[in-house]
C-alpha positions in Angstrom: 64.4 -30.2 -37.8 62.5 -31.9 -35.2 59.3 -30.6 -33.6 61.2 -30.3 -30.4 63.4 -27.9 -31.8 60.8 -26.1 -33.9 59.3 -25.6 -30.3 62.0 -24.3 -28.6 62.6 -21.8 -31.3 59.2 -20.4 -31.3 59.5 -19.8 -27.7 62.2 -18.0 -27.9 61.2 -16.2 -31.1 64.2 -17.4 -33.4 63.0 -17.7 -37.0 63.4 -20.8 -38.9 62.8 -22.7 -41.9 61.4 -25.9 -42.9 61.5 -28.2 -46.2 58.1 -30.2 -45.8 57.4 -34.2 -46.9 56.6 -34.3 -50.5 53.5 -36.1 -49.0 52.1 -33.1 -47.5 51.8 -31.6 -50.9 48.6 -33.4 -51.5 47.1 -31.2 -48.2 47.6 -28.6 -51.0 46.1 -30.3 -54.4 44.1 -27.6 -55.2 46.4 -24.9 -54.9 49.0 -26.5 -56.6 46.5 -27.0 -59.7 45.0 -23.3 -59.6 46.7 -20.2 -60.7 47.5 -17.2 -58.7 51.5 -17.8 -59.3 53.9 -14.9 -58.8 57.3 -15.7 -61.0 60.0 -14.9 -59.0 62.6 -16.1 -61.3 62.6 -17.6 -65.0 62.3 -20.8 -63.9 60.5 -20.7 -60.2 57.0 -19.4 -59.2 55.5 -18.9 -56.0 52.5 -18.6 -54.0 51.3 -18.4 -50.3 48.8 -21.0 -49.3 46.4 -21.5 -45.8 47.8 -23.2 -43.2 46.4 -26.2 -41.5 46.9 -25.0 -37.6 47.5 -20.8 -38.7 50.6 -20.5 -36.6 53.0 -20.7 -39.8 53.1 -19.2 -43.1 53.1 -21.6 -46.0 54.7 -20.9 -49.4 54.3 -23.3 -51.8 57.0 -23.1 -54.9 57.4 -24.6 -58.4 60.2 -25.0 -60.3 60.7 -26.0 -64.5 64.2 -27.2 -64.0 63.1 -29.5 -60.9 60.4 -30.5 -62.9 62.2 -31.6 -65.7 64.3 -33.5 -63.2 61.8 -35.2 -61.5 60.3 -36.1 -64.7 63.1 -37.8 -66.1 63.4 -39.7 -63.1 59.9 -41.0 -63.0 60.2 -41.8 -67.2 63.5 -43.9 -66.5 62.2 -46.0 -63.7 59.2 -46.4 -65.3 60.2 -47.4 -68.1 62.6 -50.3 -65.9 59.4 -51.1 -63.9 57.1 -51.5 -67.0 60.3 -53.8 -69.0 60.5 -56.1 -65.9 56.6 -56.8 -65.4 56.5 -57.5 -69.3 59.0 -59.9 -68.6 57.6 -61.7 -66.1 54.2 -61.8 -67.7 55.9 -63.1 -70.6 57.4 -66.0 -68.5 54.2 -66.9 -66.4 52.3 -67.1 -69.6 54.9 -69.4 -71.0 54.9 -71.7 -68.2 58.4 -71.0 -67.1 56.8 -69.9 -63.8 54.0 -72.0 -62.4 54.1 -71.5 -58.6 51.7 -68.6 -57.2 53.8 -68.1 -54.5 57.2 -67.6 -56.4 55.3 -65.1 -59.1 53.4 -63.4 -55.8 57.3 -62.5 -54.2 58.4 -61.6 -58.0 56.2 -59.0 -57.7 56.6 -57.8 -54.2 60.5 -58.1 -55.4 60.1 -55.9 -58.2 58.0 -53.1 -56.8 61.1 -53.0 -54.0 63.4 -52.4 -56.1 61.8 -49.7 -57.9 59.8 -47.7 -54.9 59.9 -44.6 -56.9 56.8 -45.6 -59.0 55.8 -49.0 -58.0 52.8 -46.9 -56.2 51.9 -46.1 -59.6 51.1 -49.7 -60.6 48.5 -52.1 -60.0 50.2 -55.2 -60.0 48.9 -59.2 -59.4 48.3 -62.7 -59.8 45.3 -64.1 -61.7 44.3 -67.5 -62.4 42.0 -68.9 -65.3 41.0 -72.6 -66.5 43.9 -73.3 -63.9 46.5 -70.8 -65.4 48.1 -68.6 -64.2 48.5 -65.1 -65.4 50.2 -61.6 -64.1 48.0 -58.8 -64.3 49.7 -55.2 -64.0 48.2 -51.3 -65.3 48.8 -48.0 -64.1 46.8 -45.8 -61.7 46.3 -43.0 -63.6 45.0 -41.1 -60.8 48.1 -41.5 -59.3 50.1 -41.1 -62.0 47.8 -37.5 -62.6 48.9 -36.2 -59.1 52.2 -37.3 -59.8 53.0 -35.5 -62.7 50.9 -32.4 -61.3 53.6 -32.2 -58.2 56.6 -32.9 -59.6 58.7 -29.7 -59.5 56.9 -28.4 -57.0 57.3 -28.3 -53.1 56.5 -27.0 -50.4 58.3 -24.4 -47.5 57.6 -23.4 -44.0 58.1 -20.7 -41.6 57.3 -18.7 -38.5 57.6 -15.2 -40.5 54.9 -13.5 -40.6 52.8 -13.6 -44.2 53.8 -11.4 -46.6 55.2 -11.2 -50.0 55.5 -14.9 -51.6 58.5 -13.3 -53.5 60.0 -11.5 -51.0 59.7 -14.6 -48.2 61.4 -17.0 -51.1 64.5 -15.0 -51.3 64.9 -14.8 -47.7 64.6 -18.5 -47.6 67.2 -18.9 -50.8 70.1 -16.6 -48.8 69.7 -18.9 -45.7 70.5 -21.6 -48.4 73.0 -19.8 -50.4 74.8 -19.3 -46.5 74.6 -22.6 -45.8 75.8 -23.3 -48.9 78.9 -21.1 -48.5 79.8 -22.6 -45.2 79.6 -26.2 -46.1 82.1 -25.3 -49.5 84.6 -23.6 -46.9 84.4 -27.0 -44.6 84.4 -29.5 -47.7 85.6 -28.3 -51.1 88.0 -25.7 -49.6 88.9 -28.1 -46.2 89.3 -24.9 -44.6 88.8 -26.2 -40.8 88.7 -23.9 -37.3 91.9 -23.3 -36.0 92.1 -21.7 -32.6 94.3 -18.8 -32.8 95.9 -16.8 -29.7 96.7 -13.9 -31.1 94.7 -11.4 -33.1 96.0 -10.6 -36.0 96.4 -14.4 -36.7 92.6 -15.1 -36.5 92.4 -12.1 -38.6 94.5 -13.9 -41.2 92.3 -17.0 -41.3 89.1 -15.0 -41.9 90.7 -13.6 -44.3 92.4 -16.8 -46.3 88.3 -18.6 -45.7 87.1 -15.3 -47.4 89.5 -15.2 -50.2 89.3 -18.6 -50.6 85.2 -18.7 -50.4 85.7 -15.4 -53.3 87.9 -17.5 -55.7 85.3 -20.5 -55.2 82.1 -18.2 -56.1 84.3 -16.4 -59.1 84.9 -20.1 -60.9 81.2 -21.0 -59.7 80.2 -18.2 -62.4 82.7 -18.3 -64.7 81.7 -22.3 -65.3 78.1 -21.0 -65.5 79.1 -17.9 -67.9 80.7 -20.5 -70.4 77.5 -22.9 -70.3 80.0 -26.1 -68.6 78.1 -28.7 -66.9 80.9 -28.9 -64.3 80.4 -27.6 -61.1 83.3 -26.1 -58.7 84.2 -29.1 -57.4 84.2 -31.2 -60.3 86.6 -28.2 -62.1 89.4 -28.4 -59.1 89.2 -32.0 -59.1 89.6 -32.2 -62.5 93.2 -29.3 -62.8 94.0 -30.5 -59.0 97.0 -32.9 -61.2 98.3 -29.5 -62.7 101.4 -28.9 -60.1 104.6 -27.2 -60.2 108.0 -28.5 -60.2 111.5 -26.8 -59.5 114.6 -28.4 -61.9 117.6 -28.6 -60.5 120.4 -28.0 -62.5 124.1 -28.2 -60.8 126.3 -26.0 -62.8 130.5 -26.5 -62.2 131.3 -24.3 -59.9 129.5 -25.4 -57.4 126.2 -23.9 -57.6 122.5 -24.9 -58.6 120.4 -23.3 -61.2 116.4 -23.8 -60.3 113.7 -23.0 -63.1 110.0 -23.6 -62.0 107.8 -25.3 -64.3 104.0 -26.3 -64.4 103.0 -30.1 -65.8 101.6 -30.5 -69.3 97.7 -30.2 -69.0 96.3 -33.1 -70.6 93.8 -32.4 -73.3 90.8 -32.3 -71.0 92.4 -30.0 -68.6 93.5 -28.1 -71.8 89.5 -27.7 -73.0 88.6 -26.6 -69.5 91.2 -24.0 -69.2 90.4 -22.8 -72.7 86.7 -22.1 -71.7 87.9 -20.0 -68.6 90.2 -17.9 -70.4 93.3 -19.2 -68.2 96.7 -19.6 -69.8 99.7 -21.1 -68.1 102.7 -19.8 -68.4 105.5 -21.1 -70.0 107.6 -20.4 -67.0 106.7 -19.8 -63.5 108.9 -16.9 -61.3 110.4 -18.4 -57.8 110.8 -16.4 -55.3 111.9 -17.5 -52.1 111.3 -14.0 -50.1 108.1 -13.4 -48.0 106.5 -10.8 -45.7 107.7 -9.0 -42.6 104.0 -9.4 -41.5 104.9 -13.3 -42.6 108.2 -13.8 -40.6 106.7 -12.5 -37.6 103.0 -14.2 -37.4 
């Protein structure tokens, strides 16, 4: 949100919330360090912090899971960044790279391609009795303040202070809300449709909250069962399980139609184990449907 905006909502006393640069964080060192934290769940902690101008209230979280995240993160490109300056220390004192120039953009190429850490590194060129030699070691201040912020960050708001619990959860339902509306636009592809009668725009708030329910329902019951699938990746994954109708021509003229589902293959099988869902063998046709239907 831009500060324009931000403006225009506090004139006209709309509340809002803002996600802040991880680099304004470090405005915040010392709180982030001290204690004072009020757990709000398991794995998140909270705590209200002075602002800069006093206009807005401050909260500034910290989370395990986003920690471990973050952590991982850091440990894998470091761990690239590290290999590839051995490497090319390895060739420089070989002599496989004499020109200053060509190790100097090695560098500046490396660090590029790994901009989550290369601020973490002091890296360069040295020379000695006419040889050259790359020199590289890690900041450890840096690196300190890096692992002291990750899993945390920082939230923003013109509500008035109050509970650091309390002001968390309202910011998690705004999420939780957008998060609903973007699954009924994306996942579900339920789109507005401009209705000019009634009872038919009641019918599509309806089908978007039914929809939106059977969405939240598999949400949990992929948590309940521990999968590492999320909603989307479940539907994607059964969206090849379709029905079929056989058509059978008898003699006399007629047709015999049986309704069948497609064999789920073995990873659809372990997926609809975990939920508790069995297919049935056979599926019922019927071709009837509604008054309500007919006339709509």
């Amino acid at each position: 949100m831009s500060e324009e905006n931000l403006q225009a909502l506090r004139r006209r006393g709309g509340q809002y919330w803002v996600g802040t640069p991880r680099s304004k964080l470090k405005q915040f060192e010392q709180q982030l360090l001290e204690g004072g934290w009020e757990q709000v769940r398991p794995e998140v902690e909270v705590k209200l912090v002075p602002t800069p101008q006093g206009e807005e209230t401050y909260i500034l979280c910290r989370s395990t899971a986003r920690r471990a995240k973050e952590q991982a993160i850091r440990s894998r490109f470091s761990t690239r960044l590290e290999k590839a300056l051995q490497a090319l220390q390895k060739r420089v004192a070989e002599g496989q790279m004499k020109n200053r120039y060509k190790i100097e953009r090695k560098l500046g190429s490396l660090q590029a391609r790994h901009p989550q850490v290369a601020d973490l590194y002091q890296v360069g060129v040295t020379e000695k009795g006419g040889a050259l030699a790359v020199q590289w070691q890690g900041l450890e201040g840096r690196q300190t303040w890096q692992r002291a912020r990750e899993g945390a960050y920082l939230l923003r708001t013109n509500l008035p202070p109050g509970e650091p619990a309390k002001l968390w959860k309202n910011y998690i339902q705004l999420t939780e809300a957008e998060a609903a509306f973007r699954a009924l636009k994306s996942a579900l592809s339920i789109r507005p449709i401009f209705h000019q009668r009634e009872r038919r725009a009641q019918a599509h708030i309806l089908v978007a909250f039914l929809g939106y329910a059977l969405w939240v329902t598999l949400k949990h019951l992929l948590r309940r069962k521990d999968s590492a699938l999320s909603p989307s990746q479940a539907l994607a994954l059964l969206g090849t399980l379709v029905s079929a109708d056989i058509v059978l021509p008898t003699t006399d003229g007629r047709e015999i139609r049986l309704r069948r589902a497609t064999t789920p293959s073995a990873e659809q099988k372990q997926l609809l184990s975990q939920l508790g869902i069995t297919i049935p063998d056979r599926l019922s046709f019927d071709q009837e449907c509604s008054a309500d239907s007919k006339i709509a």
